[in-house]
N, C-alpha and C positions, 0 to 999 in steps of 0.2 A: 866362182861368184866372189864379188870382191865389196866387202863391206868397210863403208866409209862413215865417221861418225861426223854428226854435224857441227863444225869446227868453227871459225873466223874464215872469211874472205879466201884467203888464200889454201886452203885445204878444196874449196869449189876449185878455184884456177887449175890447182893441180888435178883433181880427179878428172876436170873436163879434158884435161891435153894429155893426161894420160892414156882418157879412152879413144881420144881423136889419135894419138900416133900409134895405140895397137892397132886399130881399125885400117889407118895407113900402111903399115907392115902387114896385115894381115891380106889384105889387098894387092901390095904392091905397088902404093900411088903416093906419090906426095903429101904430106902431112897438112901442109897446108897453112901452118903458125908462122905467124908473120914474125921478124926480129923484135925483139924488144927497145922500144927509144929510150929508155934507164936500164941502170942497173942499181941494185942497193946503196951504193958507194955513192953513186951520185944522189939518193938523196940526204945521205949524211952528210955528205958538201953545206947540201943546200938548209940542211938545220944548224948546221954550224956557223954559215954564213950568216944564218938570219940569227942569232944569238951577238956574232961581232957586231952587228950593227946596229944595235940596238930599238929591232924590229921588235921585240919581244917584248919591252918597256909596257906601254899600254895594257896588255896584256898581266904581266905581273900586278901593276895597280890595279885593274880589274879583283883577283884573285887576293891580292893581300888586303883587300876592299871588302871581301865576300867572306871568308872565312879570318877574318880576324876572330882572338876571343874565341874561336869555336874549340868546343868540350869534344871530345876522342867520345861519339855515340857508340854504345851497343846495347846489345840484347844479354841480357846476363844469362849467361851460361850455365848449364847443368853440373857441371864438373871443376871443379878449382882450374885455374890457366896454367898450364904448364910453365913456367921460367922462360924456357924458349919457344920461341911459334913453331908449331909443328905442321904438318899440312896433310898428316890422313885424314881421307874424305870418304864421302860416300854421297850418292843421288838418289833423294828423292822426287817424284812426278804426279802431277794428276791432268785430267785433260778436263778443261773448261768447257761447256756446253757450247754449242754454236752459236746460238741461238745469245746468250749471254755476252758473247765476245762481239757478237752483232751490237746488243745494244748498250755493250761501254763504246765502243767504238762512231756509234751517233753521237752520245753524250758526249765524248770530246769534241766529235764538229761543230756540235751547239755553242760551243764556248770556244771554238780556236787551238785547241787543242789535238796533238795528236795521240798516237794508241800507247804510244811509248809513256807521256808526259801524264796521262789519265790514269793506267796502270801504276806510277812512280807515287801519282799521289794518291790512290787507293794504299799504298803500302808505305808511304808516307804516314797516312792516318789509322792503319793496323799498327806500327809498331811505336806511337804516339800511344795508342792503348793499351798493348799488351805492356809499354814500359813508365810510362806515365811524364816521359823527356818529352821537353816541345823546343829544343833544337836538336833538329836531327841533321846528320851530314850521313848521307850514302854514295858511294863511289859508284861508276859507271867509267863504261870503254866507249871510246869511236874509232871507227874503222881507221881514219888517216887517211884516205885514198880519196881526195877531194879531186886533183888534178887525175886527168881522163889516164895519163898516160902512167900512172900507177895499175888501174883499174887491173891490166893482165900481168904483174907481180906477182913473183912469190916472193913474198915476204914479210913479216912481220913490222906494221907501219902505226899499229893502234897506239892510242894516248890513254890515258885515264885522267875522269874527271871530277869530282867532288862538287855533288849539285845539295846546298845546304838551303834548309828553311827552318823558321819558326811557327809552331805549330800550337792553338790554343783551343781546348777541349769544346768552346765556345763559338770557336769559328766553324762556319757555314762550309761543304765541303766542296761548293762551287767556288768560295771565296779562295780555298789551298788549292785548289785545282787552279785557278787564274795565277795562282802565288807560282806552283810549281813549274806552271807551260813558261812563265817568264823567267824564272831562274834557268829552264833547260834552256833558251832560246837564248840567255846572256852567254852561259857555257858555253855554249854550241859557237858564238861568235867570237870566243875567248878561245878555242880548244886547241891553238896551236902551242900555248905554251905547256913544253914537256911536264911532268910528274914529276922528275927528280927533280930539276930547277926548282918547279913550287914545294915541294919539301926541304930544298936550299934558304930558300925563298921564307918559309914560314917558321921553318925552324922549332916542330915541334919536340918535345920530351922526347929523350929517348929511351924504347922500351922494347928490350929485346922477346916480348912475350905477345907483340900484338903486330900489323901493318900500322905504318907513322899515324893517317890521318884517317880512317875508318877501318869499320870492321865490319860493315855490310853492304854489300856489292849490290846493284841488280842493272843487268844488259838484258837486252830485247832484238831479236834476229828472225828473220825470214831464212827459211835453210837454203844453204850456201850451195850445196850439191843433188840435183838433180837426176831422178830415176832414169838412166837409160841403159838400153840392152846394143851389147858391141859384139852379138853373134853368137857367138859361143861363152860369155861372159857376160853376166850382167853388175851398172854399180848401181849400188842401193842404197840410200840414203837411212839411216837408223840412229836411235836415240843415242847420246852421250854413255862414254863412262869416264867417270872422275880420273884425271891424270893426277891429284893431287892439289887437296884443298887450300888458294892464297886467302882467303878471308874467313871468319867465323860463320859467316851467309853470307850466298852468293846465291841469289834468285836470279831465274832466267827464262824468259820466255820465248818458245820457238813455235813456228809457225807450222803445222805440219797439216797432209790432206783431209785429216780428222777434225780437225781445229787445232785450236792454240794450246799447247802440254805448258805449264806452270810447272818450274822445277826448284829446286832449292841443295845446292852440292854444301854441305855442310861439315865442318871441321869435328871427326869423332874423337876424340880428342876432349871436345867441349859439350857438346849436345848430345844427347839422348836420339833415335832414330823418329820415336812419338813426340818428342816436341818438335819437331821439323813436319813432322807430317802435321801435325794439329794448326801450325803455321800456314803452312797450305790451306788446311781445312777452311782456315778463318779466313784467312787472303779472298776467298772463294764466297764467302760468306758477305763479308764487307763490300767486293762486290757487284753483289747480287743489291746488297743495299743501296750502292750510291745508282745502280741504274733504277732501280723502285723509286728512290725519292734522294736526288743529288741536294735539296734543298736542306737537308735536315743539318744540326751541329753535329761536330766527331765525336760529339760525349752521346748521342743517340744513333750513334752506327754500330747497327747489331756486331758480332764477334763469337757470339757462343756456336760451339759450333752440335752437333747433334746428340753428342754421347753428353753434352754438358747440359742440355734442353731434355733430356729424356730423365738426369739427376736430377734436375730441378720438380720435372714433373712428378715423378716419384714421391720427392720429398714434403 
């Protein structure tokens, strides 16, 4: 039995062709995989190329456009920062109602929105609350595998991107929700320009105790490797375990046959296992809120989460 944890892109490529050429050996038949039209080398050509030529221009304006001026966001941490970043992690999860992921996922079509951009700005407007900042910069990955003939690579082709907004206790959470679907969709059009170039680029302080330009992540994925049985072996697709924490929070949401698991790989180091988990709790909470009623301001989106509603009652 051969367990696979749900990875990027390229961990599916491999597990599929791994199971497709035992199955060939096992059989005695041809495997069946076609040559590949690249190879890694060729597209560090073609990033290289597109750097001399000053393809990349536009792009950089874009980005030194976007995040001028922008404050190093975080969530303050439980524990003093250590001097150097360190990256022990650990994973926390919970699994979101269907039913609930059903009705964020309307809510973003009503507005043009997709589930990734709806989600971003639910947790946009959690840590707006829990921190009391109204510019927030959180970091995000893209695949990189635009062109088709990447799609059966292995290889590591992701970008990272910094989707920043201002955020006011007073705004409406439809109004951040239209804010956010438009900053991802500039992103998203801007994304070829690399991560280290814009840290070239932007030239922030340097702080051996943090990542340059945020400290909270969040990606959103459909899993990459699918359940199948190759005879005598089966692969199975199963939850993460942390290889080791790059950001303070790093939320992530994976798509699985139960619904959608909400996770959070978090830096122990700095946080407590209970505030990561109470993080979730409220992620969960908020919403629950914005599909109730998307109309309301961020300063009237619920957050308490059960154990804090039961102290209250109490009290």
């Amino acid at each position: 039995r051969l367990l696979c944890n749900d990875k990027p892109e390229a961990f599916g490529v491999l597990a599929r062709e791994v199971g497709m050429i035992y199955r060939a050996l096992r059989e005695r038949e041809p495997h069946g995989l076609a040559e590949l039209p690249l190879q890694c080398g060729d597209f560090a050509q073609w990033q290289h190329a597109m750097a001399d030529s000053g393809a990349l221009a536009p792009h950089a304006r874009y980005w030194g456009d976007k995040l001028s001026g922008m404050r190093h966001f975080e969530v303050t941490p439980d524990r003093p920062r250590p001097a150097q970043q360190t990256s022990n992690g650990h994973i926390v999860s919970l699994l979101l109602p269907k039913p609930l992921s059903g009705r964020i996922h309307a809510l973003g079509a009503r507005h043009g929105a997709t589930l990734f951009a709806t989600a971003l700005a639910a947790l946009t407007a959690l840590l707006h609350r829990v921190t009391g900042e109204t510019d927030i910069g959180i970091g995000t990955q893209v695949a990189g595998r635009d062109d088709t003939m990447l799609e059966p690579m292995v290889g590591v082709f992701i970008n990272t991107l910094v989707l920043r907004d201002q955020v006011a206790g007073d705004m409406l959470f439809t109004d951040l929700l239209g804010r956010v679907r438009d900053t991802v969709a500039e992103a998203l059009a801007h994304a070829q320009m690399p991560i280290q170039q814009l840290v070239e680029l932007l030239k922030p302080p340097r702080d051996p105790s943090r990542n340059p330009l945020f400290s909270v992540n969040f990606i959103f994925q459909r899993s990459f490797i699918a359940n199948a049985d190759y005879g005598d072996w089966t692969l199975t697709d199963i939850p993460s375990v942390t290889p080791g924490a790059i950001y303070d929070l790093n939320f992530f949401m994976v798509e699985r046959p139960d619904g959608w698991r909400l996770s959070c790989e978090y830096n122990t180091d700095l946080f407590e296992q209970a505030t990561v988990e109470a993080l979730l709790a409220r992620m969960q909470v908020v919403l629950t809120g914005i599909a109730d009623d998307p109309e309301r301001p961020l300063s009237a989106l619920p957050v308490m989460i059960e154990e804090e509603r039961q102290r209250v009652l109490v009290a």
